[in-house]
N, C-alpha and C positions, 0 to 999 in steps of 0.2 A: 229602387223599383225599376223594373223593365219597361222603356217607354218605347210603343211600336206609334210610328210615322205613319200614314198611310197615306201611299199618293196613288189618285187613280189612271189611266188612261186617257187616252186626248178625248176632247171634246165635254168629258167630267168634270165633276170639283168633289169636292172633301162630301157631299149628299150623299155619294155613292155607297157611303161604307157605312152608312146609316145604321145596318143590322148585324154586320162585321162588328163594328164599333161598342156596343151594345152588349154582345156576345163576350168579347174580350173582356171589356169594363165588370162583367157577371163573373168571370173566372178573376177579377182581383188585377188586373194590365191597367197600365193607365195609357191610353191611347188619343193621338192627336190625327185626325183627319183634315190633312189640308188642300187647299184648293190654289192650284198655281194659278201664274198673273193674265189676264187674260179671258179667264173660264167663267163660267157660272155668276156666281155674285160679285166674282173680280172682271168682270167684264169693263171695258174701255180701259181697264190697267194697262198700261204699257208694256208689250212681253215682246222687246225687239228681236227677242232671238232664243236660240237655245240654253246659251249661259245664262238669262233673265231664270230660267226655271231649275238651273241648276242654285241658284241665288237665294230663289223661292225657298227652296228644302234645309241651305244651310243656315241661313237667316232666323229661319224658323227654330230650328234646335239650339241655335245661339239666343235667341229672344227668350226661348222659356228655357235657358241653362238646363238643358237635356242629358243624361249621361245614361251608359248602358241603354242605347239605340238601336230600338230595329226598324230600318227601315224597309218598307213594304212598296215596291213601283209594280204596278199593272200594266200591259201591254207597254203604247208609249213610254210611259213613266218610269219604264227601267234604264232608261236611259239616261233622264237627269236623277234619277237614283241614286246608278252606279257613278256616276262623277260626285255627290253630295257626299256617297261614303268614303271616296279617295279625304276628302276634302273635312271630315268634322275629325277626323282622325281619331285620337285614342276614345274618344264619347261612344264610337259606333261597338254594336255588340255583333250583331248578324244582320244581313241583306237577306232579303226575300223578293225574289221575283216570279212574281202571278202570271204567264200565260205573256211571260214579259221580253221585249227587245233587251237587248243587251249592252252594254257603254264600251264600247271599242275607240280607242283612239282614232282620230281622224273620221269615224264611221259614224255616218246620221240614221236617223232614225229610218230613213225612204233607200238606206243603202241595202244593196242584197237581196232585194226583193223586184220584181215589175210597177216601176213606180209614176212612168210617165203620166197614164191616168190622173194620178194624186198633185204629180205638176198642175198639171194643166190645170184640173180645180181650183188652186192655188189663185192661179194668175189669174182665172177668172170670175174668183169671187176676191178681188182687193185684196191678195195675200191673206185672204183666209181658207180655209177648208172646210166647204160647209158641213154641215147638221149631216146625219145621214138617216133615210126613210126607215121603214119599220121591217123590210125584207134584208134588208142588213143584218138584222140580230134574228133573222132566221133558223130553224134547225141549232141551234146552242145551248137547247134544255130550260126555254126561258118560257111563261107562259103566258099569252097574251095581255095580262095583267104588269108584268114585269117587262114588255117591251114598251107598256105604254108610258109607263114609267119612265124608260131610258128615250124613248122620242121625245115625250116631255121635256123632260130637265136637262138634256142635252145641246152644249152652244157650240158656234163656228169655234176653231179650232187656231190659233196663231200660225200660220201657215211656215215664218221662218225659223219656230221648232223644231219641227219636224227636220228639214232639209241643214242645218247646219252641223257639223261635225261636232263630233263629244272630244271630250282635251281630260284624258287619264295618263299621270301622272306616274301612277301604278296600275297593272292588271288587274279587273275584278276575281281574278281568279285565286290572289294572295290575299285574300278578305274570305273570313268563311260565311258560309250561305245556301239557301234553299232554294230549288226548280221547281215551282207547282207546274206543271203539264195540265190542260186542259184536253180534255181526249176526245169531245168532239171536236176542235180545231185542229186535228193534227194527230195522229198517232205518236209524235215522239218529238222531244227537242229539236232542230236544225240550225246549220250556220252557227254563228255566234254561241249561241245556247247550248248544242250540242259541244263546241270547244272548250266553254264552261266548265261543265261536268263533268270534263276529264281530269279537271284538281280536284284532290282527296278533300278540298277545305269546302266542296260542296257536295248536296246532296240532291236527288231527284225526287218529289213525294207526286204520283197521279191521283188526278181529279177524275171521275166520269162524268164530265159534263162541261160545257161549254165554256166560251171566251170571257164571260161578266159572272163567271162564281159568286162575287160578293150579292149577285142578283137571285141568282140562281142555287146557290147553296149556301149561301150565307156563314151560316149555323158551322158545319164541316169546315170551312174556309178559316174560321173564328178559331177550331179546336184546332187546324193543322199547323195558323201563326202561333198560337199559345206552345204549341207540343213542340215547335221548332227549337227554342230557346229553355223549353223547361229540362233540367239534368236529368240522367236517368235514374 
């Protein structure tokens, strides 16, 4: 049986996929939504850095002898994702990245982007990243109900995460795999992402609608990981 992983975005945990989750499990997937160290009910977990979350993901499919793995990283989470997939090796089936950074050698999560702001945060909230308010999940198709949702249940963030380098082994681009695009964040792949998609071993599927799909469109999100891996 196809077991999809789902890891979500910083400041999340394994909650997020609540109706993802759900949706999958209704079409017959058996799905593990997990929450790295650090987050949500793992909170005061020790998450010294980025390698602690790449740890998270393979520990995890080593713990419950996972095989034929798809592993699903959201935003952040493509990152320790794409190093989990170098890393569980012949188990992984397809990678899916949601609206996701990408795991480049040597490259953090805060690389490529205007990132000082997200230092600075950093350093002064005790190496965390805090919470962010509710005009953050603005304009992303989300509805007042589902931002309150993500204010809610959303915690600081492991700040040296984010900023420490991914260590791949292999390119994710020798792994085959799916681009969900989210199209209100962005008309198109970039950087990283956009490098991606130019192996044939991945594919690009858009979203109309914003950065927390699994919020906002749940349902659609659920049939596009299903349809990923199902044969023609």
């Amino acid at each position: 049986m196809t077991n999809f992983v789902l890891v979500a975005g910083a400041r999340l945990g394994a909650w997020a996929w609540d109706e993802v989750a759900a949706s999958l499990r209704a079409s017959g997937r058996a799905v593990h939504p997990l929450t790295l160290s650090g987050l949500a009910e793992k909170q005061g977990v020790p998450a010294p850095g980025q390698q602690s979350h790449v740890d998270d993901i393979v520990a995890e499919v080593e713990r419950l002898d996972l095989r034929d793995v798809v592993l699903v990283g959201h935003s952040y989470s493509g990152i320790p994702v794409g190093q989990a997939a170098v890393r569980i090796g012949d188990r992984l089936r397809h990678v899916v990245l949601v609206d996701a950074s990408v795991a480049v050698d040597g490259e953090s999560f805060l690389s490529g982007w205007p990132s000082d702001p997200v230092r600075a945060e950093i350093e002064a909230n005790g190496g965390l990243w805090p919470s962010a308010p509710a005009a953050h999940y603005a304009d992303q198709g989300l509805t007042d109900e589902q931002i309150a949702r993500l204010v809610d249940g959303q915690t600081p963030h492991p700040g040296a995460t984010l900023t420490e380098p991914a260590v791949m082994a292999r390119p994710l681009s020798e792994f085959p795999g799916t681009y969900i695009k989210c199209l209100l964040d962005g008309d198109e792949p970039w950087g990283a992402a956009a490098e991606l998609l130019k192996s044939d071993r991945w594919e690009l599927v858009n979203m109309d609608t914003g950065h927390w799909p699994m919020f906002s469109q749940p349902h659609e999100l659920a049939r596009i990981l299903h349809e990923s891996v199902t044969a023609p």
